[in-house]
Kinemage of the C-alpha trace (Angstrom):
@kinemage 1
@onewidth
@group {chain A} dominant
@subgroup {mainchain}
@vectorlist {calphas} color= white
{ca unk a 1} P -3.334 44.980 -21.896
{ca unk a 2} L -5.342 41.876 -21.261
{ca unk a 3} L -4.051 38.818 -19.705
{ca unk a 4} L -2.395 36.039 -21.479
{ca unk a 5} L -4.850 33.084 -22.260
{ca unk a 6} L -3.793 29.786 -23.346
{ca unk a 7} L -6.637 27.417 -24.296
{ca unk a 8} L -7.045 23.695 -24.869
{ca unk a 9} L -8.812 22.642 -27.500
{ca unk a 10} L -10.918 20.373 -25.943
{ca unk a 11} L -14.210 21.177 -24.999
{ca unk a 12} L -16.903 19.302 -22.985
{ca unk a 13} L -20.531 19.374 -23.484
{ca unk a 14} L -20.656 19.457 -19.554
{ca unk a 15} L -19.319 22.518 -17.764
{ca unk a 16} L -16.644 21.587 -14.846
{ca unk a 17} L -17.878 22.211 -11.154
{ca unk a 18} L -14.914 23.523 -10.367
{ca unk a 19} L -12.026 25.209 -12.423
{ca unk a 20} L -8.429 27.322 -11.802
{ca unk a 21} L -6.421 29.141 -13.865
{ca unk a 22} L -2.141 27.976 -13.634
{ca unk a 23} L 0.054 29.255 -15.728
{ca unk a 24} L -2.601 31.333 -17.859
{ca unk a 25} L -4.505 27.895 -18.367
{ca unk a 26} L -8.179 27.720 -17.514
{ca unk a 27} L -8.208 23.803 -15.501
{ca unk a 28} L -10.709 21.894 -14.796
{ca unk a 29} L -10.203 20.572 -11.089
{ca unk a 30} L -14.156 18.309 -11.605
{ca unk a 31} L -17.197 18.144 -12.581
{ca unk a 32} L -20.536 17.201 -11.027
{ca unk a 33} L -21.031 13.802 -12.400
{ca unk a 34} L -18.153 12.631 -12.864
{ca unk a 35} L -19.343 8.539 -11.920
{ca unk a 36} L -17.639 5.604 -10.805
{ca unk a 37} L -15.227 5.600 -14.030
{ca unk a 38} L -13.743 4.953 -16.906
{ca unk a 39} L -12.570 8.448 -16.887
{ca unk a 40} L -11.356 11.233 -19.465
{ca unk a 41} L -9.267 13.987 -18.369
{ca unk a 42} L -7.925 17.377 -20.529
{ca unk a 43} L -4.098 16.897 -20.124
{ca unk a 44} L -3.424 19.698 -22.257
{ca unk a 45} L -2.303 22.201 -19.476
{ca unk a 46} L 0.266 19.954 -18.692
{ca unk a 47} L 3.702 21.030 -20.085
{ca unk a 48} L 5.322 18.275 -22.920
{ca unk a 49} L 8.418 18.679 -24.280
{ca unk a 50} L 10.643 16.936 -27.406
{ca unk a 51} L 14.283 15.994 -27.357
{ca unk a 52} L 16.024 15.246 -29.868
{ca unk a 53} L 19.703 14.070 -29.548
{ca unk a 54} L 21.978 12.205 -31.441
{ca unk a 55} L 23.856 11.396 -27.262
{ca unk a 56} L 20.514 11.100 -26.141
{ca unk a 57} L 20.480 10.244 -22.572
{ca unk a 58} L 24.022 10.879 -22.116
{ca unk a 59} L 24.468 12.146 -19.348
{ca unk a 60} L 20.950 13.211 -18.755
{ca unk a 61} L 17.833 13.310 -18.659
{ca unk a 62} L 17.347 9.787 -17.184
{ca unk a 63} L 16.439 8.205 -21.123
{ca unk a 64} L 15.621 4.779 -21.300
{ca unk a 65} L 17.774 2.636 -23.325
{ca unk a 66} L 15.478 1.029 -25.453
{ca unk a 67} L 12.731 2.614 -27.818
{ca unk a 68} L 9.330 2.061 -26.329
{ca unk a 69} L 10.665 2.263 -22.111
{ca unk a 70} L 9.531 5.288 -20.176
{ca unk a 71} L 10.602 6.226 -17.180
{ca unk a 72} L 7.995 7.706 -14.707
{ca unk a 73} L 9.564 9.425 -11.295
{ca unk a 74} L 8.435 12.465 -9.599
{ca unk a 75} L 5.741 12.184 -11.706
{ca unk a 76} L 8.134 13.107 -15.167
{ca unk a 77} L 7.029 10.621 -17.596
{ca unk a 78} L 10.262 9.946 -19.674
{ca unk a 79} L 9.042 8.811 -23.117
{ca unk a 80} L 11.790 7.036 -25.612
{ca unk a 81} L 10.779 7.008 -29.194
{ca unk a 82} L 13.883 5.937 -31.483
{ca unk a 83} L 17.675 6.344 -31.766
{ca unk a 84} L 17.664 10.170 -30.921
{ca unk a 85} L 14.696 11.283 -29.790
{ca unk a 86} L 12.455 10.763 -26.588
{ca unk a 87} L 8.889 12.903 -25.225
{ca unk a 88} L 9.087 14.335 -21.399
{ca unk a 89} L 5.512 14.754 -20.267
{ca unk a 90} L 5.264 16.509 -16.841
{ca unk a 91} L 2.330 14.860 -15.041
{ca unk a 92} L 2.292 16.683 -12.155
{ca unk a 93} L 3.297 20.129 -12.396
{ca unk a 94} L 1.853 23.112 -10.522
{ca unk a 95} L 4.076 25.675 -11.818
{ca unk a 96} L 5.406 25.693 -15.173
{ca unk a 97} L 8.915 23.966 -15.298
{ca unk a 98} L 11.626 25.951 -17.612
{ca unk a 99} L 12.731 24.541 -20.983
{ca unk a 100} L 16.555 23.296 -20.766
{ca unk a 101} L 18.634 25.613 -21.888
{ca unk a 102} L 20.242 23.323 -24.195
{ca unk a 103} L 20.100 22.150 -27.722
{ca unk a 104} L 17.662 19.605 -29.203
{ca unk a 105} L 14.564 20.476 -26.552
{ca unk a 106} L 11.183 21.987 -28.197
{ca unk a 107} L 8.177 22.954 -26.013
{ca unk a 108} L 4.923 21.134 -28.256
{ca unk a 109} L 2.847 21.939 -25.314
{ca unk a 110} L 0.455 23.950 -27.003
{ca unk a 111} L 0.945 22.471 -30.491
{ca unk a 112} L -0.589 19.017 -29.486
{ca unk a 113} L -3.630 17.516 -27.671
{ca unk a 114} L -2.667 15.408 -24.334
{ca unk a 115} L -5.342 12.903 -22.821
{ca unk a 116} L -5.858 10.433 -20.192
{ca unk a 117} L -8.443 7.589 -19.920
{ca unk a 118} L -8.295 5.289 -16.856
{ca unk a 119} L -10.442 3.905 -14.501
{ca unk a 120} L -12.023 0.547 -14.759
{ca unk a 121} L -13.083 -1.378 -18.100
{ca unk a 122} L -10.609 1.437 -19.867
{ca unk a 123} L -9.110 -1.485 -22.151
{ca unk a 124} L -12.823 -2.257 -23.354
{ca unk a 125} L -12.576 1.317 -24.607
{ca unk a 126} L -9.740 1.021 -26.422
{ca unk a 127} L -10.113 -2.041 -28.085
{ca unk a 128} L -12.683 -0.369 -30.022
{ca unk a 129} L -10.208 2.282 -31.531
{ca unk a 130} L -7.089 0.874 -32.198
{ca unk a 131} L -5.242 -2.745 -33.067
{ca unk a 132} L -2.064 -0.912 -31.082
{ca unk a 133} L -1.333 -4.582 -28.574
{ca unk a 134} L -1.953 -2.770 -25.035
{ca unk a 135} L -2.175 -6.010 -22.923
{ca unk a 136} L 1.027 -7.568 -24.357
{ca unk a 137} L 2.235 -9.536 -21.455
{ca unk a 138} L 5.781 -9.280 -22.196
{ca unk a 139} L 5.720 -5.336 -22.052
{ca unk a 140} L 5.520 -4.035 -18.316
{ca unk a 141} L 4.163 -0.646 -17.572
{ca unk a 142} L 4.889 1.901 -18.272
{ca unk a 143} L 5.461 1.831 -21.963
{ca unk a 144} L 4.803 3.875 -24.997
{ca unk a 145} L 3.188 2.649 -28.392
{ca unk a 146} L 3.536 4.815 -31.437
{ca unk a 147} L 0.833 4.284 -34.550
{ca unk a 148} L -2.957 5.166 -35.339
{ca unk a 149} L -5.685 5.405 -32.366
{ca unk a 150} L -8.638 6.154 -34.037
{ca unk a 151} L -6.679 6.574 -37.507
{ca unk a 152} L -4.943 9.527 -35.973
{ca unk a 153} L -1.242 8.846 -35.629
{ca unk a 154} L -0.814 9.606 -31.617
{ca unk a 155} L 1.754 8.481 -29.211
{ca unk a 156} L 0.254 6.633 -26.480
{ca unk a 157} L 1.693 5.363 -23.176
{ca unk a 158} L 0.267 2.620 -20.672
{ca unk a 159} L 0.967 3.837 -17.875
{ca unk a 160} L -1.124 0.881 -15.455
{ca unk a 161} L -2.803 -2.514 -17.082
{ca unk a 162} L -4.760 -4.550 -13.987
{ca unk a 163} L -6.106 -8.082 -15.249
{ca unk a 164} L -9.654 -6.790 -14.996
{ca unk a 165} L -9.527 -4.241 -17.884
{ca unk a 166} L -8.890 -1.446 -15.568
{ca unk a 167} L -6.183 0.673 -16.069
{ca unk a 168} L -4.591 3.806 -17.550
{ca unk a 169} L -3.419 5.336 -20.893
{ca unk a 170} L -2.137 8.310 -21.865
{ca unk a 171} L -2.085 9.549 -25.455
{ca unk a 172} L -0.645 12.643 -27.293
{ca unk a 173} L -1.327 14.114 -31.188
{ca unk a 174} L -1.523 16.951 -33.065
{ca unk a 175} L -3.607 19.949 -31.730
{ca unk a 176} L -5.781 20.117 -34.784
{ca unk a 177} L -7.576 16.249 -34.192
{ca unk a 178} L -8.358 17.266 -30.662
{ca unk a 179} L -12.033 17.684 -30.787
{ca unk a 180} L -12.687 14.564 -32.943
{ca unk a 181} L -10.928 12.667 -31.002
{ca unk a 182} L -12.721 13.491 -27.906
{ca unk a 183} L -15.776 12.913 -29.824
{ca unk a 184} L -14.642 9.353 -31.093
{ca unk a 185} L -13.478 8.513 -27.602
{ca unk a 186} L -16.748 9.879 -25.282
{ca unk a 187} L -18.432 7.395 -28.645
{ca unk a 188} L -16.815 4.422 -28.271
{ca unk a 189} L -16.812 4.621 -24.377
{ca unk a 190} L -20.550 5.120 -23.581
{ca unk a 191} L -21.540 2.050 -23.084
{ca unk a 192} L -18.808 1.439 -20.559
{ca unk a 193} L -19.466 4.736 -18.886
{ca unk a 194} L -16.992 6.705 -20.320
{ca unk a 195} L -17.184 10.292 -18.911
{ca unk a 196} L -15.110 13.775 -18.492
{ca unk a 197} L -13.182 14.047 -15.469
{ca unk a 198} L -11.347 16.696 -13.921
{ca unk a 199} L -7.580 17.404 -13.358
{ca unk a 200} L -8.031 16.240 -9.106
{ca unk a 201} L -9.227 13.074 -10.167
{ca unk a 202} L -6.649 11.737 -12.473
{ca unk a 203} L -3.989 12.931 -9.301
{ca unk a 204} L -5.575 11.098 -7.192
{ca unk a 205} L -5.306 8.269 -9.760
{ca unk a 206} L -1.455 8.651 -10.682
{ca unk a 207} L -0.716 9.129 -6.955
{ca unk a 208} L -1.969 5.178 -6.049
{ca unk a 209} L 0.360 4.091 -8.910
């Protein structure tokens, strides 16, 4: 019988330099010219799950309180949404982590696409693609905007904002917009040197945090 294979559905026109498979994923650890940044890295590998909970946070997970906080620790990025429902994104995980054994948790891992763009000039990116407000000065990071990037409904969380434009986002939608989106985003993000990264390099990143 041949081996499980999960696959994102991102592709690259370049080929990574380097690549492992975890958890029946293919990963890209980098790729040759990777440059001094803005950066886009395939998050996809990356477990995600949904809770919904009508005593959501009570007693755990650690939920914020109020729609639109996350909470990022041991790099778990804690995701509230609304009155009963909240996203855990595992940021950092080597081995696959196992689904609660309680009611109200769904793994979307392989149902959705999962990005990150960061680096320097990342905002100028953005700015292109959405009207979502992700220098608000009275929001401090991290914290998670829900509505249309690219009119494709997505949740997307800011996970670092520097006064420079540099910075970090991360951003989740369905599986099926995956390529297009890539395509928009590489687009819109040439001319501030937008390019594919690998999984080592947005580590690095989330470690300095």
């Amino acid at each position: 019988m041949d081996a499980i294979r999960r696959r994102s559905p991102v592709a690259f026109s370049s080929r990574p330099a380097r690549t492992v498979i975890r958890d029946h994923w293919e990963i890209a650890l980098s790729f040759d010219e990777e440059g001094p940044g803005p950066w886009l890295v395939d998050l996809c590998h990356q477990p995600r799950w949904d809770l919904q909970d009508g005593q959501i946070g009570d007693p755990s997970p650690a939920v914020p309180d109020v729609p639109g906080a996350c909470r990022l620790e041991n790099q778990l990025l804690i995701n509230r949404m609304n009155g009963t429902q909240a996203a855990l994104w595992h940021l950092g995980s080597e081995e696959a982590p196992v689904l609660p054994d309680a009611a109200g948790y769904t793994d979307v891992t392989d149902a959705t696409l999962f990005l990150a763009l960061f680096g320097p000039r990342i905002f100028d990116v953005t700015e292109h693609l959405t009207n979502l407000d992700f220098g608000n000065p009275q929001r401090c990071t991290p914290f998670l905007l829900q509505g249309p990037l690219a009119h494709v409904p997505c949740q997307v969380v800011v996970l670092a904002r520097g006064e420079d434009g540099s910075g970090g986002v991360l951003l989740t939608c369905s599986r099926g917009y995956a390529q297009d989106m890539v395509q928009v985003l590489l687009s819109a993000g040439a001319a501030h040197g937008l390019r594919p990264a690998g999984e080592k390099r947005f580590k690095s990143w989330l470690a300095d945090l």
